[in-house]
N, C-alpha and C positions, 0 to 999 in steps of 0.2 A: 711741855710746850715746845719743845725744839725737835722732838720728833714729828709734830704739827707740822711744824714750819720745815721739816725737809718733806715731810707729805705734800703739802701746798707749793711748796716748791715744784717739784716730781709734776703736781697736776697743769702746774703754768704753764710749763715747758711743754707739753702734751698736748695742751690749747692752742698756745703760740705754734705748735708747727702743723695740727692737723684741719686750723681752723682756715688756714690758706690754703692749703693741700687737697684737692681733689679727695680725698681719702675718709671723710665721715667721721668729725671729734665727738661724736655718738658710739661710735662704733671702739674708737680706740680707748673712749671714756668708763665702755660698760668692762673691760679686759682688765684698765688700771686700777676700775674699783675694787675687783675680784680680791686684788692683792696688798692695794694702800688704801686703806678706809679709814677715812679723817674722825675721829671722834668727836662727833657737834651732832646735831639732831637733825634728822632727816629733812624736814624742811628748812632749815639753814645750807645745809649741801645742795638741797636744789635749785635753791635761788643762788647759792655761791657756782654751780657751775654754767649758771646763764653769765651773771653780772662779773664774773671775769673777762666773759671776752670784752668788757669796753676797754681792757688793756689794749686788747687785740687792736680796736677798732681806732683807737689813740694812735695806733703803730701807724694805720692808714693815712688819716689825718695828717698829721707830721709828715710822711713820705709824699704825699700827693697835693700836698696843701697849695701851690701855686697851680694845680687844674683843681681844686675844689672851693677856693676860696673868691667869691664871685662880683668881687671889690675889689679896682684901685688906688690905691694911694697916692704910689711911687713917680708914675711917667703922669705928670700935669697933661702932654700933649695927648695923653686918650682918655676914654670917657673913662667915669668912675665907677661905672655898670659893666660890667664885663657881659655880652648878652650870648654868647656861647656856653660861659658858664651853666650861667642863670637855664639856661635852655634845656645843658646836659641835665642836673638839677630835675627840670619838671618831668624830662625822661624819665628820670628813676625814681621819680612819684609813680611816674606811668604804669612801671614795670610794681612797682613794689603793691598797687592794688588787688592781684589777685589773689599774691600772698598773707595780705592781710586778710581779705575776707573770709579764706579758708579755714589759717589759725582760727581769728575768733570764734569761728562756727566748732570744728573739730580738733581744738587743741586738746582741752580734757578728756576728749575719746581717745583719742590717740596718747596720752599720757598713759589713762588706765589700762589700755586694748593691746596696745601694739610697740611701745617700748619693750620686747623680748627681743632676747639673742637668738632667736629663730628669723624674726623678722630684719633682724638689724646684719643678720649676717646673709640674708638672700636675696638684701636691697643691696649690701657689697658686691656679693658678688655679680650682680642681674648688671649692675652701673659699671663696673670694671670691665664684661664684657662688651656694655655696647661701648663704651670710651677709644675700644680697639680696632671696633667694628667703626662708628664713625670715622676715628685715624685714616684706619685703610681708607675708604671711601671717597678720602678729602687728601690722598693724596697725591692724585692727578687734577683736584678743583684747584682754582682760583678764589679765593676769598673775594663775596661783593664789599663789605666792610673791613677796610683795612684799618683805620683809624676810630679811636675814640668818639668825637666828635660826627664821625660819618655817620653814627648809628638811630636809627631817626625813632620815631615817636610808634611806630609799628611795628621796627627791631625790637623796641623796648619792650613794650605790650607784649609778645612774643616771648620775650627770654624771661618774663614775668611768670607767663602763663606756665614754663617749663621748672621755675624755682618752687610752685606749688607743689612738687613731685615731692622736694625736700619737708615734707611736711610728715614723711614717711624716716621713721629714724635708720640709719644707715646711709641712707642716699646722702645724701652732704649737701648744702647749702652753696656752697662753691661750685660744688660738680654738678647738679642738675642744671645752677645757672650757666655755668662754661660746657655742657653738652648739648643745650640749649643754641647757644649763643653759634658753638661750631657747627653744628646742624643746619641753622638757615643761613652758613655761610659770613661769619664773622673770623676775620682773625683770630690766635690764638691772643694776641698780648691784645687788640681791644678787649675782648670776649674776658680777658684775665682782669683788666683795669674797669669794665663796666660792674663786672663783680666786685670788683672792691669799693666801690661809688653804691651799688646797690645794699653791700650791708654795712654800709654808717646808719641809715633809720632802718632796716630790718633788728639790727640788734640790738639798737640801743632800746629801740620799740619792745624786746622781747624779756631785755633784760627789764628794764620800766615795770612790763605786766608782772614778771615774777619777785623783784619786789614790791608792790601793791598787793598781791598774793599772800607774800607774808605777812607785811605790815596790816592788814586787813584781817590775817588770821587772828592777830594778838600776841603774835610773839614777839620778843625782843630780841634785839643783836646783845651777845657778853662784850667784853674788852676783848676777850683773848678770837672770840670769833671776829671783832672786827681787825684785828692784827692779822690773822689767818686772808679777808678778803682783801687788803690793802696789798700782802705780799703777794698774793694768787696775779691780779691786777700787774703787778708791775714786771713779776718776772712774763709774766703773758706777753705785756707790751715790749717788753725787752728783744724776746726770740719772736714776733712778731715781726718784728724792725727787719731781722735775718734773714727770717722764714719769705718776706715778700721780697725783699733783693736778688735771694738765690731763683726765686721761683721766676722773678721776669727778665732774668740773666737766663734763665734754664730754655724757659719758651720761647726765645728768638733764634734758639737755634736747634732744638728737638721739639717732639709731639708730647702727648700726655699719656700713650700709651705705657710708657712704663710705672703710671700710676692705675693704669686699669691692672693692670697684673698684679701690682701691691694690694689690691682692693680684692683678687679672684683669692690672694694665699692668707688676706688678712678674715675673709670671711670663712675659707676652709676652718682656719684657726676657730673663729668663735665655735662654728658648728661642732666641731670637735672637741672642744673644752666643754661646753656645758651640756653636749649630749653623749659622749662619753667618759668624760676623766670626769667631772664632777659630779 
């Protein structure tokens, strides 16, 4: 069991920093299983590597919780409504539509189809290069959305339409929504913070389906696999906590290009592992 528990350990920390990271926890997921492969059953692992990230998404919450939380208590002289909130909130309803409709329609295809380290490493590298290409492009623009708040109900819709990409494994759910967001002209640290506001219900939404998935198969959780998801959860949320400090300390004063070039040698890597060495 404690070789478990430093497996599940090893996988948190991998969640916690690629799930914020421009960089595809698909991609870095399919590398670590190559080499720590949990002993539980196949459909237990797959619902265990969706429903860890609500570690992740705990991380967010906690950090962000005075712009997400859309109730006053504290200061009697303002209203009890926060309607900025409330606002950002239907925004990311807004955005979050397309990505729903998608999944539902093509998640099983794309589970059966296109989960391979061919596709997962050509979607790295394809996303690494244009992250670079935008960079340059937007480094003589002016950002129209500088702020959180500024970003209106057709920015949303918009950077919606762009995290549909993420539907394709490899491409990352962070980075199609943050190439997205820089594209038509959003700040980096909005573009970083509406991503994080966009997957509190993208994920928790995902983790939800993939347990209903199982519970619906008929299988059950052991004791010892629910120890394994409880640990997975918290060191997640742990380096989660890290992983979003360093990253909006990082972005106020460089680009994300040095994440597209992590993404052009992480995808050479896959290509290379499973079409030659293995």
């Amino acid at each position: 069991m404690l070789i478990e528990i430093i497996k599940t350990i090893i996988l948190g920390i991998v969640e916690g920093i690629t799930e914020w990271l421009p960089i595809s926890s698909t991609g870095h997921m399919l590398l670590v299983d190559e080499f720590i492969q949990l002993d539980v059953t196949p459909e237990f692992k797959e619902m265990f590597l969706y429903v860890i990230q609500l570690g992740a998404i705990l991380a967010v919450v906690i950090l962000f919780w005075d712009k997400m939380w859309p109730f006053n208590f504290r200061d009697r002289s303002k209203p009890v409504i926060v309607k900025e909130c409330f606002s950002l909130w239907f925004k990311v309803v807004v955005a979050c539509i397309p990505g729903a409709v998608i999944t539902l329609l093509f998640d099983d295809y794309v589970e059966a189809h296109l989960m391979t380290p061919t596709v997962i490493a050509l979607a790295l590298i394809f996303y690494g290069i244009l992250f670079i290409v935008i960079e340059n492009m937007n480094r003589k623009r002016v950002p129209k959305t500088t702020e959180l708040k500024d970003i209106t109900y057709r920015t949303a819709f918009i950077i919606g339409l762009f995290q549909v990409l993420s539907i394709i494994p490899g491409t990352s759910r962070s980075g199609s929504t943050i190439i997205g967001a820089l594209t038509i002209g959003v700040s980096r640290v909005a573009a970083a913070e509406f991503t994080f506001f966009l997957a509190v219900p993208v994920m928790i939404g995902m983790s939800l389906i993939k347990v209903a998935k199982f519970a619906l198969s008929g299988f059950a959780m052991t004791g010892a696999e629910a120890v394994i998801l409880a640990v997975g959860c918290v060191v997640a949320f742990a380096v989660s906590v890290l992983v979003i400090k360093f990253l909006m300390g990082y972005i106020k004063k460089k680009d994300f290009k040095v994440f597209g070039w992590y993404r052009i040698v992480l995808g050479a890597v896959v290509l290379l592992y499973f079409a030659v060495i293995k």
